[in-house]
KOLMAR-207604 format. One record per atom (N, C-alpha, C): x, y, z. Coordinates in steps of 0.001 Angstrom, whole numbers, plus 500000, padded with zeros to 6 digits. Atoms other than C-alpha are relative to their C-alpha. Example, Ala and Ser with C-alpha at 12.3 -4.5 7.8 and 13.67 -1.06 7.14 Angstrom:
! residues 2
500890498810500000/512300495500507800/500900501200500000/499180498810499940/513670498940507140/499230501090500730/
This chain:
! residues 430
500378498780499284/644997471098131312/499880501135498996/500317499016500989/643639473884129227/498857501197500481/500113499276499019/641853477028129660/498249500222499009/501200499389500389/638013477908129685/499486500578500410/500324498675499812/636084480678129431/498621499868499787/501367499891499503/632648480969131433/499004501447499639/500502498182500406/630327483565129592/498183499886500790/501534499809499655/627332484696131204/499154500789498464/500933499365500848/624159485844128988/499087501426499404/501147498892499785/621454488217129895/501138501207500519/498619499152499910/623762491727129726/501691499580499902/498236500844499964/626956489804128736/499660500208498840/500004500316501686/626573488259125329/499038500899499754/500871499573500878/623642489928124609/500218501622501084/500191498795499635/623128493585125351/499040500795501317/501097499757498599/620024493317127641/499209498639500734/500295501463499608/618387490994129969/498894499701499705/501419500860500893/615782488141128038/498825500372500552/501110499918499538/613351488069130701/499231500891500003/500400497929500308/612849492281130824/499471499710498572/500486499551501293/612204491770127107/498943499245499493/500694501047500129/610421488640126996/498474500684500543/501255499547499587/607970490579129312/499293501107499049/500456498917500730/607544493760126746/499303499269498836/500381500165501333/606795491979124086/498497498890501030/501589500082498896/603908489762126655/499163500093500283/500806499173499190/602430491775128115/499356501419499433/499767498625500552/602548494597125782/498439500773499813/501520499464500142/598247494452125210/499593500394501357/500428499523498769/598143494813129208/499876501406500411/500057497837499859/596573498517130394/500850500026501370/499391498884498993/598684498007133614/501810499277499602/499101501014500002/601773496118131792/501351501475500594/498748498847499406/604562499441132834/500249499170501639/499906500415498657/603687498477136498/500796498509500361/499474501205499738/604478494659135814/501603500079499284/498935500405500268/607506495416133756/500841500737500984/499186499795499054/608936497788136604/500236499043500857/499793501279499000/608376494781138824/501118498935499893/498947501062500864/610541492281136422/501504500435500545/499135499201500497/612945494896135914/501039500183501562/499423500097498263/613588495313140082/500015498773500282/499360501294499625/613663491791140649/501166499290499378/498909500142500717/616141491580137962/501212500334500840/498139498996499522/618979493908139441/499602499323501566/500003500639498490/617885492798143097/501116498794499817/498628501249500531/619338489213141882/501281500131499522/499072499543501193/622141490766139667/501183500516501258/499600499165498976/622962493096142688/500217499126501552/500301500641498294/622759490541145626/498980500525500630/501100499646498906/619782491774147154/499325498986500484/501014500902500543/617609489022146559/500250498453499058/499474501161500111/618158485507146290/500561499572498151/500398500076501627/618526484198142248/498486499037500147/501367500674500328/615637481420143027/498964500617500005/501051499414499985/613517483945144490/499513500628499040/500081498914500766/613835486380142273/499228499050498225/500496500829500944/613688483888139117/498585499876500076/501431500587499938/610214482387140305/499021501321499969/501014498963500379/608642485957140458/499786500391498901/500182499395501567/609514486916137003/499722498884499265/501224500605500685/608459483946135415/498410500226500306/501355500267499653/605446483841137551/499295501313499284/500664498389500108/604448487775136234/500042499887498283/500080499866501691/605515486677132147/498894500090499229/500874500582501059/602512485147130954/499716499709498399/499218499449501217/604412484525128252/499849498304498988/500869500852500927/603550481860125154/501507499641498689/498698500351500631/606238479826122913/499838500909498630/500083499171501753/605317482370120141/500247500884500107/498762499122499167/606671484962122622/501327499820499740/498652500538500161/609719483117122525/500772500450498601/499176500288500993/610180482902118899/500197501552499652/500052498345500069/609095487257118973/501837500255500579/499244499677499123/612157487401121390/501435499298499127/498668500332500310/614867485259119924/500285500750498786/500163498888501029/614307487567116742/500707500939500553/499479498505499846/614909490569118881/500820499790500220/499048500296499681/617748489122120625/501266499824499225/498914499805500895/619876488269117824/500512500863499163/500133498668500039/619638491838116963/500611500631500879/499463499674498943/620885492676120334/501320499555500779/498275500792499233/624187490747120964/500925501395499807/499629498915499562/626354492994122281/501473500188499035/499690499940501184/628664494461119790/501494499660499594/499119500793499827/631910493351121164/500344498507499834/500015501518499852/631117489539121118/499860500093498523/500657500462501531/629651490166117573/501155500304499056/498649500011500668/632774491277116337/501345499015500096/498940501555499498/635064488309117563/498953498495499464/500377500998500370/633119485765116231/501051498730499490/498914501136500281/636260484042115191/500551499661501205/499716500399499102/637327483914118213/499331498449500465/501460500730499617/633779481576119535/500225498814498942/500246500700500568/634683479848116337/501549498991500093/498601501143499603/638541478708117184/500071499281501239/499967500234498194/637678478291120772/498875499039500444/500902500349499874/634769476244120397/499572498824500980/500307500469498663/635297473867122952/500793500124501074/499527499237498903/636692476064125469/499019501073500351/501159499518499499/633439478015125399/498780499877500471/501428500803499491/630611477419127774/499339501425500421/500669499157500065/627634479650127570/499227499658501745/501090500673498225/626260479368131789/499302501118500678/501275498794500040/623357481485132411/498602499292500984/501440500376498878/620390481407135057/498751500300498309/501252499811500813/618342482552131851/499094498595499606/501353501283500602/616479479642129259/500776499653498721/499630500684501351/617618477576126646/499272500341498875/501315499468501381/614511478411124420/500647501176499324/499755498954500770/616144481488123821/501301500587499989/499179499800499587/619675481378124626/500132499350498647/499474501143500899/620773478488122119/499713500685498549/500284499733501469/619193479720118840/500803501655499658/499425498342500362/621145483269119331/501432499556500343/498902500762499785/624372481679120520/500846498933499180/499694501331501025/624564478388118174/500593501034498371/499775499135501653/625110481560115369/501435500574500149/498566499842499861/628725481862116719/500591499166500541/499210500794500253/629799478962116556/500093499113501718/500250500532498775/628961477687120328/499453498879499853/500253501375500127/628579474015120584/498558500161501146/501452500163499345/624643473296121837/500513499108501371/499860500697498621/626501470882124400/500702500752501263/498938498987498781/628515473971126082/499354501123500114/500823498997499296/625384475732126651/498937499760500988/500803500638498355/623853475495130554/499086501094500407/501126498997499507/620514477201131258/499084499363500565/501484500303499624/617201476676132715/499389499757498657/501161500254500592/614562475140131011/498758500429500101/501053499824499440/610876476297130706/498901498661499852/500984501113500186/607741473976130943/498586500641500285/500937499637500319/604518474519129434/498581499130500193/501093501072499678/601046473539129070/499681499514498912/500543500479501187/599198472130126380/499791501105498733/500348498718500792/598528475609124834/501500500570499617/498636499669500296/602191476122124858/500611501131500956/499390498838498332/602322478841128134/500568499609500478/498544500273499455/605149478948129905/499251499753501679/500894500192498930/603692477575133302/500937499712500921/499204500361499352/606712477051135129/501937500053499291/498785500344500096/610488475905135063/500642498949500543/500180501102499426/612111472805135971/501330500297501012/499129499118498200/613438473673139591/501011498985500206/498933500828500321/615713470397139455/501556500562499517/498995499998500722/618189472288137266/500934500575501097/498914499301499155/621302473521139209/499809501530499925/500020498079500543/620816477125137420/498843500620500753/501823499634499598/616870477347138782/501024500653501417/499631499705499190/619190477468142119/500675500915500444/499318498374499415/620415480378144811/501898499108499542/498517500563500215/624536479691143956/500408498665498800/500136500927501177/623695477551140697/501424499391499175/498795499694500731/626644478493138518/501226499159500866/498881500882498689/629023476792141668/499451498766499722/500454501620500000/626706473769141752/500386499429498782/500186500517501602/626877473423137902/501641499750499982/499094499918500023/630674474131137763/500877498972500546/499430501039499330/631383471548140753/499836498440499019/501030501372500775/629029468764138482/501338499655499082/499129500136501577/631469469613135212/501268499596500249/498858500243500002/634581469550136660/501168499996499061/499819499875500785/636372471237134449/501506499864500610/498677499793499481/640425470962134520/500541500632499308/499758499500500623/642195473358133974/499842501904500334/500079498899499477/642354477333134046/498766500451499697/501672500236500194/638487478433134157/500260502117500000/500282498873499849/638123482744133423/498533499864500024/501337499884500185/634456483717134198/499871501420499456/500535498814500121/632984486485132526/498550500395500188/501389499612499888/629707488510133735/499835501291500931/500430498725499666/627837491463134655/499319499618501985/500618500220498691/626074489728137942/500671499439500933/499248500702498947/626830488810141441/499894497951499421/499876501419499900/625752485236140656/501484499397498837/498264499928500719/629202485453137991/500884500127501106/498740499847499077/631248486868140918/500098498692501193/499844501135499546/630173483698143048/500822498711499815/499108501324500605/632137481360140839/501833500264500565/498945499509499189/635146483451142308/500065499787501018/499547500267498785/634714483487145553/499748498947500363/499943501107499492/633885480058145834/501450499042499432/498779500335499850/637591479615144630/499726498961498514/500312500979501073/636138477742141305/500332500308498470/499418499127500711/637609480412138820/501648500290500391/498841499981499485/640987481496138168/500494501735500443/500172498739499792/640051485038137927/498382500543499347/501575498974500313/636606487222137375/500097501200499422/500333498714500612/635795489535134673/498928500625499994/501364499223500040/633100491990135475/500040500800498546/500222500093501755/631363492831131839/499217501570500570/500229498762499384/630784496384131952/499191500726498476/500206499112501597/629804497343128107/498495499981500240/501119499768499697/626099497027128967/499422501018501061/500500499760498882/625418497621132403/501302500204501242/498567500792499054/628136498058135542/499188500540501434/500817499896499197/626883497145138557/500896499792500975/498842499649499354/629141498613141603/500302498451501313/499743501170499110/628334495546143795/501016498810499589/499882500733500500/629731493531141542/501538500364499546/498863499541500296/632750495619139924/500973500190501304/499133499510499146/634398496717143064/500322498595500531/499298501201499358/634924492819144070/500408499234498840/499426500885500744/636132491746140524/501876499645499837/498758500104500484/639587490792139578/500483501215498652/499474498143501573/639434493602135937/498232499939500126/501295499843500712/636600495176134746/500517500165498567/499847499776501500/636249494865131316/498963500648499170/501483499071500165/634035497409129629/499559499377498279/500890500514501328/633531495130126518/501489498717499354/499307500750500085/635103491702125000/501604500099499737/498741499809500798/638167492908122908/500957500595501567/499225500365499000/639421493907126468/500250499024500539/499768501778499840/639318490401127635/501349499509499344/499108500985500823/640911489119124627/501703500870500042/498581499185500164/643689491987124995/500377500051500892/499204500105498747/644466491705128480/500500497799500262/499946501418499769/644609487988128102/500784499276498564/498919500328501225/646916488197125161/499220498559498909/500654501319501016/644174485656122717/499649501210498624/500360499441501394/643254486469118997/498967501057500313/500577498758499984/641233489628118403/499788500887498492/500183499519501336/639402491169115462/500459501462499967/499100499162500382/640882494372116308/501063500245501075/499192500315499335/643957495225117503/500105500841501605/500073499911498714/643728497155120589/498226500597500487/500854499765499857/640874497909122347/498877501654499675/500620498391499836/638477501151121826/499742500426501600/500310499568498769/637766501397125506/501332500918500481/499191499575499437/641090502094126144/501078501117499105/499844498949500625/641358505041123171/499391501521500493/500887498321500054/640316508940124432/499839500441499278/501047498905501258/638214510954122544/499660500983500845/500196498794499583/638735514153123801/498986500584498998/501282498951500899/635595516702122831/499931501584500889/499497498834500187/636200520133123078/498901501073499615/501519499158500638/632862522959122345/499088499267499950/501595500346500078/629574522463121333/499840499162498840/500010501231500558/629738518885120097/498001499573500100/501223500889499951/626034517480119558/499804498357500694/500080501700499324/625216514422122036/499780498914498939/500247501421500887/624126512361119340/501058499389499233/498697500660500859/627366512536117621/501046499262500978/499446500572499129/628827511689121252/500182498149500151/500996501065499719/626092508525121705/501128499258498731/499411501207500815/627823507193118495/501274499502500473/498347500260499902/631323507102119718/499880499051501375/500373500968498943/630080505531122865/499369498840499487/500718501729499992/628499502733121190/500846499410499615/499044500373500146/631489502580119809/500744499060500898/499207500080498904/633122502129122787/501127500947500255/498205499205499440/635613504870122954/499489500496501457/499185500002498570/636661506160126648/499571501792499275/500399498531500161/634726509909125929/500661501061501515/499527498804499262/636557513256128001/499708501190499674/500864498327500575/634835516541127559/500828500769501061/499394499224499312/636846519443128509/499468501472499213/500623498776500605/635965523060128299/500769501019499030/499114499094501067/638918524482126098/501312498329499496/498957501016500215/642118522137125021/501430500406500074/499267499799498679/644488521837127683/501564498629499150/499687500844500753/647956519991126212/499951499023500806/499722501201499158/648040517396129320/498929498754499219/500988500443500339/644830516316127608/499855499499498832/499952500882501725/645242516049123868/501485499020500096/498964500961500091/648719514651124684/498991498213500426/499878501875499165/646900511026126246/498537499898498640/500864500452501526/643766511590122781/500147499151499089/499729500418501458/643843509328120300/499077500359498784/500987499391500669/640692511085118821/499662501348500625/500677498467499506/639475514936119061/499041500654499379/501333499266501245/636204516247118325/499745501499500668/499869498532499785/636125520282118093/499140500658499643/500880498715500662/633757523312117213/501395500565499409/499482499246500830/635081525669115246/501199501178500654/499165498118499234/635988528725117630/500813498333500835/498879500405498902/638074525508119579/500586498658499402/499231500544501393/640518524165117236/501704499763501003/498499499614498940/644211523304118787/500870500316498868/499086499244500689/646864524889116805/501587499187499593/499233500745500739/650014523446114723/500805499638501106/498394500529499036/652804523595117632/499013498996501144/500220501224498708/650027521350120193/499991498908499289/499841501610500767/650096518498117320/501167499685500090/498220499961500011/653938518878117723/500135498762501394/499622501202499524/653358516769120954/498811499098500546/500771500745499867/650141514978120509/500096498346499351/499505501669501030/651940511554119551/499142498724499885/501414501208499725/648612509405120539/499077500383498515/500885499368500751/646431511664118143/499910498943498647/500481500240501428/644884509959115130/499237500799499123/501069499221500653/642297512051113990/499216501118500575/500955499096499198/640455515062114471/498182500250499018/501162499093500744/636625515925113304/499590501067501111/500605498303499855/635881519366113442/498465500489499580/500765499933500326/632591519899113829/499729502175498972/499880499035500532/632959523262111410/501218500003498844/498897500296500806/635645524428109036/501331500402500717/498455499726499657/639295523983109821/500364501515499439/499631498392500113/640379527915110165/501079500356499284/498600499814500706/644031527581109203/500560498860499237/499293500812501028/645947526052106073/500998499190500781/498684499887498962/648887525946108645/499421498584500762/500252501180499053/646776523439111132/499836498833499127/499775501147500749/645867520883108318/501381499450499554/498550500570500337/649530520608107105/500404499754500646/499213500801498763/651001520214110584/499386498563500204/500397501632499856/648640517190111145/499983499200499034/499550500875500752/649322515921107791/501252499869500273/498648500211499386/652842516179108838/500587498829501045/499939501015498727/652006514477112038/499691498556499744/500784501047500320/650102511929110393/499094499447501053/500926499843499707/646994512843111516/498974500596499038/501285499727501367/643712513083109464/498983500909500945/501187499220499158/641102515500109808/498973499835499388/501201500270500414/637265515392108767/499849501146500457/500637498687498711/635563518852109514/498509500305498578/501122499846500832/632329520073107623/499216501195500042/500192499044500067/630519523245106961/498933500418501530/500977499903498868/629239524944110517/498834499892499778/501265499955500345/625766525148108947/499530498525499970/500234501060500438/625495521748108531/498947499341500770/500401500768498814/622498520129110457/500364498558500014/500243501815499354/623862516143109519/501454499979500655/498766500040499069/627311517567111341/499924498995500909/500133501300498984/626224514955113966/500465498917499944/500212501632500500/625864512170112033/501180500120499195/498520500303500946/628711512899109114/500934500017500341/498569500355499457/631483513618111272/500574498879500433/499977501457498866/631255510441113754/500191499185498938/499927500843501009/630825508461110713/501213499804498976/498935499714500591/633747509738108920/501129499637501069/499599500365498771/635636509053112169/500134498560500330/500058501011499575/634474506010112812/500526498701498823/499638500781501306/635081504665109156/501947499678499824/498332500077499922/639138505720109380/500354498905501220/499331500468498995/639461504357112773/499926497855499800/500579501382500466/637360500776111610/500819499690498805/499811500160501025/638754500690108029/501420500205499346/499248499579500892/641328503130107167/499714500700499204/500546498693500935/638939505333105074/500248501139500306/499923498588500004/640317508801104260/498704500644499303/500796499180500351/637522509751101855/499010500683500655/500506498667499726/636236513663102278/500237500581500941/499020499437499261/639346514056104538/500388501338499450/499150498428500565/640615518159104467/501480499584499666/498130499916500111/644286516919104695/500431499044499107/499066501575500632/645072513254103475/499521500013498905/499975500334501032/644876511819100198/498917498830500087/501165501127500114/641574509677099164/500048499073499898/500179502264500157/640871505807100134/499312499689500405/501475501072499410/638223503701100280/500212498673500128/500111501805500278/639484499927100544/499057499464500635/501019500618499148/637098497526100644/500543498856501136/499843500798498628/637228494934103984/500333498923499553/499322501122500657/639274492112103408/499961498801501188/500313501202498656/638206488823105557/500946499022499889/498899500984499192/640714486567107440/500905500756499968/498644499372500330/643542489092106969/500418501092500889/499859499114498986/645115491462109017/500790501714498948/500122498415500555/645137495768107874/500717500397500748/498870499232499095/648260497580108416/500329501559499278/500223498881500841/648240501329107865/501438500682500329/498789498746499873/651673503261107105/499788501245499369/499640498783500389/652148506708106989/501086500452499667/499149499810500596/654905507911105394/500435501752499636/499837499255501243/656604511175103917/500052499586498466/500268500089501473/656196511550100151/501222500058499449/498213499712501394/659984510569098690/499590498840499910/500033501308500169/660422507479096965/501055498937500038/499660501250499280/660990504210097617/499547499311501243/500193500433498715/658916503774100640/499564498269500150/500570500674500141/656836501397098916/500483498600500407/499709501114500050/658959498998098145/501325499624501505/499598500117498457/660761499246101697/498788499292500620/501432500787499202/657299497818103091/500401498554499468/499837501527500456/657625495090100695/500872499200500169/498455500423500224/660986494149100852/499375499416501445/499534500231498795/660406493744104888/498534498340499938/500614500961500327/656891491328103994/500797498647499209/500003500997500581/658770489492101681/501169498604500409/498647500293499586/662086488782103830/499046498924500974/500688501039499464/659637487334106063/498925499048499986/500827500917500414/657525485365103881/498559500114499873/501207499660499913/654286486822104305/499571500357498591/500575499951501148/651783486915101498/498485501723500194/500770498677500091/650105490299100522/498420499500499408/501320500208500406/646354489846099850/499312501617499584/500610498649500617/645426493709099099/501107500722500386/499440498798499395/647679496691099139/499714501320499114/500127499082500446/646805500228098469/500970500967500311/498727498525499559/649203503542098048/499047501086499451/500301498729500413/647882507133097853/500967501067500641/498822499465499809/649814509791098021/499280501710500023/499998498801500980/649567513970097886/501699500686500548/498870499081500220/652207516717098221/501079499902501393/499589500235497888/653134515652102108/500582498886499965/499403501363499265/652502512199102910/499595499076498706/500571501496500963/652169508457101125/499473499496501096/500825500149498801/649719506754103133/499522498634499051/499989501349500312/649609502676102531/499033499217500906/500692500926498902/647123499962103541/500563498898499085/500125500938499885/648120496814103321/499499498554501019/501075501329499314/646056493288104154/500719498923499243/498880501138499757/648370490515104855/499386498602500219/500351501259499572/647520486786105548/500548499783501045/499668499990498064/647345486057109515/501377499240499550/498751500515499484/650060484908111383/501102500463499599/498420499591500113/653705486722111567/500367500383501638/499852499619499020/656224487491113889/499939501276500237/500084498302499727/656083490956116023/500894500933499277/498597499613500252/659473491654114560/499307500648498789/500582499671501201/657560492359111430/499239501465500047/500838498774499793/655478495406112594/500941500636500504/498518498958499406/658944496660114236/500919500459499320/499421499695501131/660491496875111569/499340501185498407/501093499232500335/657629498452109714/500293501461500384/500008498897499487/657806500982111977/501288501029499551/498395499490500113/661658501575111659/500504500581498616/499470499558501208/661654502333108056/500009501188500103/499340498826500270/663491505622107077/498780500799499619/500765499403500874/660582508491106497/498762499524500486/501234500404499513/657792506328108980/499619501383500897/500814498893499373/655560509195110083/499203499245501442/501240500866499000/652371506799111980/500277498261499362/500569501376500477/652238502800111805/498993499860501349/501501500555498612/648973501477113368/499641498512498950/500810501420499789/647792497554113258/498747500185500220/501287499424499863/644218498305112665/499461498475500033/500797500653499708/642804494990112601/500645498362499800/
């Protein structure tokens, strides 16, 4: 008895659904192709949404493709471009789990398999429709036989396999939430990082707004350690949307408020500010979530950088004039929170380590007396763990350590971490 995990495709693994794209690229010389791809596009969510059967719906949007296996190969191109950015980051996961993962999708093998098989998904634990062509190679059909072609497919297919054992489904569509209520699942994750579709969320078991929740509510391996969905990023003034858009692709959990309120930076683990709206040394006093702030401008007071180096909290801020403020802050932001990079931080002390694969990145903050160092080590070495990179920088405040460990230890190890004499911040970054 063991446990597997049902992934849907079209808005799941991948970011958007095949057929919608399959048609743009199509149809694209057609003078009325807008009209046919709104058509696709509503028979899509009809199905997705329960409106509208899946067979029905299926047979219209093939029938409207007129679409050619050289389409196909246009499309699996774009597609593997488009996997959604949660799945693409767990790839180890797909690759320890490999036969506990079954890819089951109303979509098409033609173009499912060759974007899928690139993480490590066994070709025999992937269930789609087939298309069938003509001599010219047009897609002239589908072979209606398959369980998937069918209204309640995913059930039929599921009953066939007989899988034993605990079965999670994950997906964005009703035909995902079917595997639930036909009692054939052990629970239903509605997939929300694309698309969230209320028919569908309000009868799941969790929503999950992107994989690394999955893997973190379900206590399995994970390339990082807690989720971004479930980090705030309070934003504060006249932030530029585009620098927003990045943090959302991110995935952070965005809160825009019109001044900064402490109920609010207290639950932040990120804060992005203008200039005139800056929070002041005594609200870092009880912002204990806070990691970082970019300031889209310059930090006003000497006083506020030292308290959040104090706090062990980093700041990024950049000259108000700046028009790539957008783009350099988020990026600077996004690099600490991914990496651990301080460089062209106002407060902390400069680091750039490079990314260290199979290993797990543990960032201490510290005051600046000595001996911290070898307090870290001492607690690695009591418990056997092997160091694969460690960096120390230091200025007049804090010492600020990354070390990249070789997987596997017990928790006791990061608790202890924590407990040393002079720990400012520990964070498990990846």
């Amino acid at each position: 008895m063991g446990q597997y995990y049902i992934i849907d495709f079209d808005s799941t693994f991948t970011q958007v659904e095949a057929l919608d794209e399959l048609a743009r690229i199509s149809l694209k010389d057609r003078p009325d192709r807008e009209d046919i791809y709104k058509q696709i596009e509503d028979l899509t969510n009809a199905s997705m949404e329960g409106r509208l059967s899946f067979t029905q719906s299926l047979a219209a949007r093939v029938k409207l493709l007129e679409a050619t296996r050289d389409d196909l190969k246009l499309l699996v191109k774009h597609l593997r471009k488009k996997v959604s950015v949660s799945f693409s980051r767990n790839s180890v996961f797909f690759k320890n789990h490999a036969d506990e993962v079954l890819i089951v999708s109303g979509g098409f093998k033609e173009f499912i398999t060759p974007v899928v098989s690139e993480y490590h998904i066994k070709q025999e634990n992937i269930y789609a429709n087939t298309f069938l062509f003509d001599e010219r190679g047009k897609i002239i059909g589908y072979d209606e036989t398959n369980p998937l072609s069918q209204e309640g497919g995913k059930v039929k297919l599921l009953k066939e396999l007989d899988l034993q054992g605990d079965i999670f489904g994950i997906g964005d569509g009703y035909s995902d939430f079917q595997l639930k209520e036909s009692g054939m699942i052990k629970k239903f994750f509605a997939y929300t990082e694309n698309i969230e579709r209320k028919s569908v969320t309000e009868r799941a078991d969790h929503i999950t707004p992107s994989f690394d929740e999955f893997l973190y509510i379900n206590k399995l391996p994970r390339a990082i350690s807690y989720p971004k969905n479930r980090i705030k990023c309070l934003v504060v003034g006249d932030i530029d949307e585009e620098a927003l858009a990045q943090m959302r692709k991110e995935g952070y959990n965005i809160r825009q408020k019109d001044h900064i309120e402490d109920v609010y930076l207290q639950e932040a683990g990120i804060l992005f500010c203008d200039e005139a709206n800056q929070p002041s040394p005594e609200q870092l006093q009880n912002a204990g979530r806070l990691k970082v702030i970019g300031c889209f401008g310059r930090v006003q007071s000497r006083k506020l950088g030292e308290a959040a180096c104090a706090a062990g909290i980093i700041i990024f801020d950049d000259r108000k004039d700046n028009p790539r403020s957008f783009d350099f802050i988020p990026k600077r932001v996004i690099a600490f929170m991914n990496e651990g990079k301080t460089h062209t931080s106002c407060n902390f002390p400069d680091l750039q380590p490079p990314r260290v694969s199979n290993a797990h990145r543990l960032i201490h903050i510290h005051k600046n007396v000595p001996g911290i160092l070898a307090k870290i080590n001492d607690v690695f070495a009591r418990h056997n763990i092997n160091i694969v990179g460690e960096f120390l920088v230091t200025n007049a405040q804090i010492g600020y350590v990354i070390t990249d460990v070789n997987t596997g230890y017990d928790t006791q190890v990061l608790e202890e971490l924590k407990a040393i004499e002079q720990t400012i911040k520990f964070r498990l970054l990846y």
